[in-house]
Phi, psi and omega in degrees: 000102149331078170288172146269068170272114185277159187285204141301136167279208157226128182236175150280188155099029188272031204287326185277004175281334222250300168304323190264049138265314171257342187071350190265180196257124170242166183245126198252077171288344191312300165266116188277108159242201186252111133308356164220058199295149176325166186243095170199170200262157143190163177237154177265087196312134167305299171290016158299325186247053154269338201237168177304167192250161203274109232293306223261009143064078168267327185288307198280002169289313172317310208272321159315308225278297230299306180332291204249021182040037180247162158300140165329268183330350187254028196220105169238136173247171186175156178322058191120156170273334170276020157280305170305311170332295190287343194248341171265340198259000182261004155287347207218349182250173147198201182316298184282026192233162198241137173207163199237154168215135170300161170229143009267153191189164171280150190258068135267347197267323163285329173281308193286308175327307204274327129012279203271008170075032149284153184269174156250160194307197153223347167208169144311001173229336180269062192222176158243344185228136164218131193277095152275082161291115184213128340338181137283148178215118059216034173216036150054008160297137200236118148284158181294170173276329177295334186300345213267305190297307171341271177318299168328319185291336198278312175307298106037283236255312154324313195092019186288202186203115182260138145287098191234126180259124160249070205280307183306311233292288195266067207225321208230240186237064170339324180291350211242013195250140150316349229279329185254082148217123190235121174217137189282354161292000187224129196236112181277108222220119158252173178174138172294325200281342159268348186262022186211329174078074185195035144010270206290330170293304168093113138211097175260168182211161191198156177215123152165241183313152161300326175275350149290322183313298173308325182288327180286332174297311178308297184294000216247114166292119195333119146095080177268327197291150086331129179289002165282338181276329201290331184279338169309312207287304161005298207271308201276338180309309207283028168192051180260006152301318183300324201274050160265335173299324195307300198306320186303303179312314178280332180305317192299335199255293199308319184302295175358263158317339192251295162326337134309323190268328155354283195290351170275344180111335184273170156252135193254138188274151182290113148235154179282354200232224196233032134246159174229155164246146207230136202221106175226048114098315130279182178334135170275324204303308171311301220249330165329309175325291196289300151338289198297350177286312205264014193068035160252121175230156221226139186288071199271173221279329213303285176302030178234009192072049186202091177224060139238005160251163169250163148233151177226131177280163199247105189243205186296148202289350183250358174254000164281302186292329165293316149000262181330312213272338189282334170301325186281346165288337209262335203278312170333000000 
């Protein structure tokens, strides 16, 4: 018998699969993280992981809600923002449910519907579930909070549920974020791991209604969190203020970098965060190639349907500038 069983998506962020492949040292433009993440010590007690981690994350709940000024009952957490992705859409979608996603945007989001067996949509009002990445990924469009309150209404107003991820956001324009509007049509998605530059801990967090929240808390395989992600997330909510120096820094290394990959003959699309798409006018997959030869590696684009673009992330002025120096050997 025949299922319709959908693939993997392509993600970025291969830099350590690459490494233990070549053994050589690479440079990872592929994962867009902060290149200037806050600075601060913390530690895990060892002896923590004698015991199970605490199911309902009560402590670490405390300290999201107190952070972001929400109720306990409005914040469920889980391995990844793409956990949650996958854990709100098998509570809220099924066969008979419908949902939109923008294009080009991640795709992840279309994969977990179609998980739960959901259809897509034929518009943005005819749905039950919308998929909003903002920023947007892969090309760093940031809506306004007012365009986002819009949508929310429309949504709303449908019986819909907008879904908005902001993995980016502080990262971008914090002030544009949904994050204190508690509406039972709207479901709100953070995650740490690009705004700390922490890949590897896997932490997301998400806000809304309470009785969504509980279902998801319910569907979340029990102690998904780890206590090492847990003691990180704990230590990083309280210096979620630095990362204003972030943003300052990535507005400044993007101008940079994108007036430099310009000036070579590509075009980099206008973004608010810390990456670009950069659209350079043939097949991406070849100069992708040619990149990864020179140890740079790079997003290409073809699986978002754009495959005469890369993204690239905006990382230090002195690993930007090998950036530069090496596109202009591969492009020449």
């Amino acid at each position: 018998m025949a299922f319709d069983f959908p693939k993997r998506v392509v993600h970025g962020g291969t830099g350590k699969r690459q490494h233990e492949k070549t053994k050589k040292m690479v440079l990872d433009f592929s994962a867009s993280v902060n290149p200037y993440p806050p600075q601060f010590e913390w530690e895990c007690n060892p002896a923590c992981l004698s015991y199970y981690p605490d199911n309902n994350y009560s402590r670490l709940k405390e300290c999201i809600a107190k952070t972001f000024h929400r109720e306990i009952d409005e914040i469920c957490v889980g391995n990844g923002s793409i956990e949650l992705i996958r854990v709100f859409s098998s509570v809220m979608l099924s066969e008979n449910k419908r949902y939109s996603v923008e294009t080009p945007t991640f795709s992840e989001y279309e994969l977990s519907a179609h998980l739960a067996g959901a259809s897509p949509a034929n518009s943005m009002g005819d749905n039950d579930v919308s998929f909003i990445c903002n920023p947007n990924n892969p090309d760093g469009t940031l809506r306004t909070r007012d365009e986002m309150l819009t949508i929310l209404k429309k949504t709303s107003q449908s019986g819909g549920i907008l879904f908005a991820d902001e993995a980016f956001i502080e990262l971008s324009d914090p002030r544009q974020s949904l994050v204190d509007i508690m509406d039972e049509h709207l479901f709100v998605l953070r995650s740490l791991t690009k705004s700390f530059a922490v890949p590897g801990i896997r932490f997301g967090y998400g806000f809304g209604d309470p009785a969504l929240v509980e279902k998801i808390e319910v569907a979340r395989p029990p102690w998904s969190v780890n206590a090492y992600a847990e003691a990180f997330a704990l230590k990083a909510f309280r210096h979620m203020d630095a990362l204003s120096k972030s943003r300052a820094f990535i507005k400044k290394e993007r101008t940079w970098l994108s007036m430099h990959l310009n000036a070579i003959g590509l075009f980099c699309h206008p973004s608010s965060v810390n990456y670009l798409l950069v659209e350079t006018g043939k097949l991406a997959t070849p100069l992708c190639e040619r990149l990864e030869a020179h140890g740079i590696l790079v997003r290409d684009c073809t699986s978002f349907g754009l495959p005469t673009c890369i993204r690239v992330a905006v990382r230090t002025r002195e690993e930007n500038t090998i950036l530069v120096e090496t596109f202009t050997s591969c492009v020449c």
